[in-house]
C-alpha positions as CSV (number, residue, x, y, z in Angstrom):
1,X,47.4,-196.5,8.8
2,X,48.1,-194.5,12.3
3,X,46.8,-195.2,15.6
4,X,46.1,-191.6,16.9
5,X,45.2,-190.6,20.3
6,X,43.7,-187.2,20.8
7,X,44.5,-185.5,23.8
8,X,42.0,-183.0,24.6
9,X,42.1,-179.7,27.0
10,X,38.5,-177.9,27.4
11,X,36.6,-175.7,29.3
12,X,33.6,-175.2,27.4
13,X,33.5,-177.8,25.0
14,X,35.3,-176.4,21.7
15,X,38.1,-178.5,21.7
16,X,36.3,-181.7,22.4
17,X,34.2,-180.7,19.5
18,X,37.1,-180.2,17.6
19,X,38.5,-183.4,18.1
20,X,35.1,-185.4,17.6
21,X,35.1,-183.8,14.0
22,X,39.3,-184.9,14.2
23,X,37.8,-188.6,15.0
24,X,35.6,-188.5,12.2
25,X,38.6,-187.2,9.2
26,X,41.0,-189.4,10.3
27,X,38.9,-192.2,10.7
28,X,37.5,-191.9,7.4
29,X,41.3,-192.1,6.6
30,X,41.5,-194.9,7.9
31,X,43.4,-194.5,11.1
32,X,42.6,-195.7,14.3
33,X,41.7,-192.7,17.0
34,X,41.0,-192.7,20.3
35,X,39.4,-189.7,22.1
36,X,40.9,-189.1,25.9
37,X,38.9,-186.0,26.9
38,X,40.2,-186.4,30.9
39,X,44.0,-187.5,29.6
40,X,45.9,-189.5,32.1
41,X,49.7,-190.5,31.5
42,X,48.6,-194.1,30.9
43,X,47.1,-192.9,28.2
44,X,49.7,-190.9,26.8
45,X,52.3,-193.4,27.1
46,X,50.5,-195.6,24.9
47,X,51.1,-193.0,22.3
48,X,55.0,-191.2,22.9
49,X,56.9,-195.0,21.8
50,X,56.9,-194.5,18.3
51,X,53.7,-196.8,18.5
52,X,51.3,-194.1,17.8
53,X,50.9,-190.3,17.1
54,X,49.7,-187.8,19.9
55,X,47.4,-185.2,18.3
56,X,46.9,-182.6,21.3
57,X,43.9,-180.6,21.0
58,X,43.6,-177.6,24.0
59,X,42.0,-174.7,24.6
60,X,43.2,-171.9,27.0
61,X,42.2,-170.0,29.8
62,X,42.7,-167.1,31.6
63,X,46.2,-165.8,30.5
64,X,46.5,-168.9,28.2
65,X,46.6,-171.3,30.9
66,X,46.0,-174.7,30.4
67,X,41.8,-176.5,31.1
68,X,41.9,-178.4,34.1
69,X,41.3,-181.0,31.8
70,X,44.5,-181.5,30.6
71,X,46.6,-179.3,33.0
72,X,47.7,-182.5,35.0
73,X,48.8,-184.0,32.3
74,X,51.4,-181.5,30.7
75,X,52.7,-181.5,34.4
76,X,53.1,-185.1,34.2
77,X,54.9,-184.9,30.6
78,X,56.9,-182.3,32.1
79,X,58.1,-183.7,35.1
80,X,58.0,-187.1,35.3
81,X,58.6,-188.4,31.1
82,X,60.5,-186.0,29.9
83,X,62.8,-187.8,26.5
84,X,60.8,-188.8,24.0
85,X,62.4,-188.9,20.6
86,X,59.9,-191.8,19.7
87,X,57.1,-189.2,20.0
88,X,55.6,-188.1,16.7
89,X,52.6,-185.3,17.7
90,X,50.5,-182.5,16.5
91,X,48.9,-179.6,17.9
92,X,45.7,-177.5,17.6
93,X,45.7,-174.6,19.7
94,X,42.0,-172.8,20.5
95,X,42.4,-169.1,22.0
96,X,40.9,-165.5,21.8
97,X,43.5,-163.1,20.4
98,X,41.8,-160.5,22.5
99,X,44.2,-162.1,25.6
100,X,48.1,-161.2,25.5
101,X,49.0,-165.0,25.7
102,X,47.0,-166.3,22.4
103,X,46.6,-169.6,22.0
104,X,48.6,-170.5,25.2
105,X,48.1,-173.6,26.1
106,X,48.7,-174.9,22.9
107,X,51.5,-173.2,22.4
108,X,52.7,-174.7,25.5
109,X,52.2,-178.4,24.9
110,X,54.3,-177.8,22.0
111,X,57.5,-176.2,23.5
112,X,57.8,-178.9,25.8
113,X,57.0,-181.6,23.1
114,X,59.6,-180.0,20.7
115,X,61.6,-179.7,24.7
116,X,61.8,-183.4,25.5
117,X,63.0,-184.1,21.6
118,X,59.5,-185.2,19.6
119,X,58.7,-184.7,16.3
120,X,55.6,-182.4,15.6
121,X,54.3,-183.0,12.0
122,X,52.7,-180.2,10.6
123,X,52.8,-177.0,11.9
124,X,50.3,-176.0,15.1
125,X,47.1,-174.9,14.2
126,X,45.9,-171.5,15.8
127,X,42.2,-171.0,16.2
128,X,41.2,-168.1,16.9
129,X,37.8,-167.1,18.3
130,X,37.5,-164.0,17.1
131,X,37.5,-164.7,14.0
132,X,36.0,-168.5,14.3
133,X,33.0,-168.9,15.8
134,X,32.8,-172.7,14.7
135,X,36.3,-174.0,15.7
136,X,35.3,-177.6,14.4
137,X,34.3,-176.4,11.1
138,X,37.6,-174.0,10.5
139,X,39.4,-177.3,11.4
140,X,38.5,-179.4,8.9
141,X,41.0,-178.6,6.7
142,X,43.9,-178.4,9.0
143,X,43.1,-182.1,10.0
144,X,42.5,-183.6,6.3
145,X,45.9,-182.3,5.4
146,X,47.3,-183.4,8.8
147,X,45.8,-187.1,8.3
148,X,47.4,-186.9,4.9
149,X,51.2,-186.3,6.5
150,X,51.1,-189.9,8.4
């Protein structure tokens, strides 16, 4: 099976939630995943060399701005790795469709992933909370089938 790191962007905890019940699909699975919840480049180059697959989980604030959390990170990708046709990923975006820039962040990550020449599998999930006031639970799905794709 896949060794999966989940790179998580949160404010107020939804995403982290959302990746804990992540954790637990995949797992069950039969991958191996590892939760980074402050995500530093070490820890996303153990995952962009075709070694692993990058499951990015992010919230977004403001005007679909990226958490602190994770902010520094996407910086890093951006400016300093840039190439990485190795890189297999997938994304799960958390927003408010209430805010002009939905889902944001997310979106984001996965413009400069697709950018820098990775390979997302599946398509990026859009949670909306509006409409999903238990992110995790709505997920569920999305991440079985995901799981399923490595």
């Amino acid at each position: 099976m896949s060794k999966i790191g989940i790179f998580v962007g949160t404010v107020y905890g939804n995403s982290l939630a959302v990746a804990e019940s992540a954790q637990e699909i995949l797992e069950q699975q039969g991958h191996e995943v590892t939760i980074f919840d402050e995500p530093t480049l070490s820890d996303w180059q153990q995952y962009n060399a075709g070694e692993g697959i990058a499951l990015v989980i992010t919230s977004s604030t403001g005007q679909g701005d990226l958490p602190d959390t994770i902010a520094p990170l996407f910086y890093e990708i951006q400016d300093v790795v840039g190439y990485q046709p190795e890189l297999r990923y997938g994304v799960i975006a958390l927003g408010d469709s209430s805010y002009d820039n939905f889902c944001g962040a997310g979106t984001r990550f996965d413009e400069l992933l697709t950018e820098q020449s990775g390979t997302r599998i599946g398509d990026v999930l859009l949670i909306d909370a509006m409409e999903d006031d238990v992110p995790e639970e709505y997920a569920k799905p999305w991440i079985q089938s995901w799981g399923e794709l490595l």
